[in-house]
C-alpha positions as CSV (number, residue, x, y, z in Angstrom):
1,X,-25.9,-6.8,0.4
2,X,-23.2,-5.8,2.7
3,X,-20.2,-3.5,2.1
4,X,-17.6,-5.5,1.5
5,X,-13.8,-4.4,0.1
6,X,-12.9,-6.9,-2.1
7,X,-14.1,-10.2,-3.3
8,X,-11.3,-12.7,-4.2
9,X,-13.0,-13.9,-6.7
10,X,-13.2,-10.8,-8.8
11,X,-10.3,-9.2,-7.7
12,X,-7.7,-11.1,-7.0
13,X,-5.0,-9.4,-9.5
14,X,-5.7,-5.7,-7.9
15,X,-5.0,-7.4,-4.6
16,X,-1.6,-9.0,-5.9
17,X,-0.6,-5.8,-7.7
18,X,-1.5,-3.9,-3.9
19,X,0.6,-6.5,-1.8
20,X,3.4,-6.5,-3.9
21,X,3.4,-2.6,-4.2
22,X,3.5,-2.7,-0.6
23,X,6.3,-4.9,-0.1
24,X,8.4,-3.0,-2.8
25,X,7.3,0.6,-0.8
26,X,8.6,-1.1,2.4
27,X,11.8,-2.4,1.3
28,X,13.5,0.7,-0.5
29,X,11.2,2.9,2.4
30,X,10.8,1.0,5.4
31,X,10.2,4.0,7.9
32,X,8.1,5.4,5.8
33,X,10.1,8.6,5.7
34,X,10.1,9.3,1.7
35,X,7.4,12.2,0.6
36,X,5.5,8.4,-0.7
37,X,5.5,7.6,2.5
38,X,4.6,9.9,4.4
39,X,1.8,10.8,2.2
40,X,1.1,6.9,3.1
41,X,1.1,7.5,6.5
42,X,-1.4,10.2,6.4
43,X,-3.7,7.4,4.2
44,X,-3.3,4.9,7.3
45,X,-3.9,7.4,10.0
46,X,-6.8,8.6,7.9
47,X,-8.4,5.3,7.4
48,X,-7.5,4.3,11.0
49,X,-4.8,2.2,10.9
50,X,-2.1,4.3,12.2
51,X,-1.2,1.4,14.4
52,X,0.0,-0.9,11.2
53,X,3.0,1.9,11.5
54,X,4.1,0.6,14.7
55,X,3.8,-2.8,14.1
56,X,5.9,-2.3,11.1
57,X,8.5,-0.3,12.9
58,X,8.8,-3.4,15.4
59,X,9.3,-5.8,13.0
């Protein structure tokens, strides 16, 4: 078996709970600029996905 992240099927309210903790970090903290978020921003640079910053910043 492959590595996989998630399977909807068995984990679809821990990826509810994550999307809507996301939206509620990005509205009150949408630069990312709080200690939360930067601490966030280290986590996406660390995992590779430094990039989802700058999409984020452009809207």
């Amino acid at each position: 078996p492959g590595f996989q992240v998630a399977r909807i099927e068995f984990h679809a309210d821990l990826l509810e709970a994550a999307r809507d903790e996301a939206r509620l970090i990005l509205s009150r903290d949408p630069e990312l600029q709080s200690e939360r978020g930067e601490a966030l921003r280290l986590l996406l640079y660390l995992f590779g996905r430094d990039e989802a910053v700058r999409l984020l910043r452009a809207g």
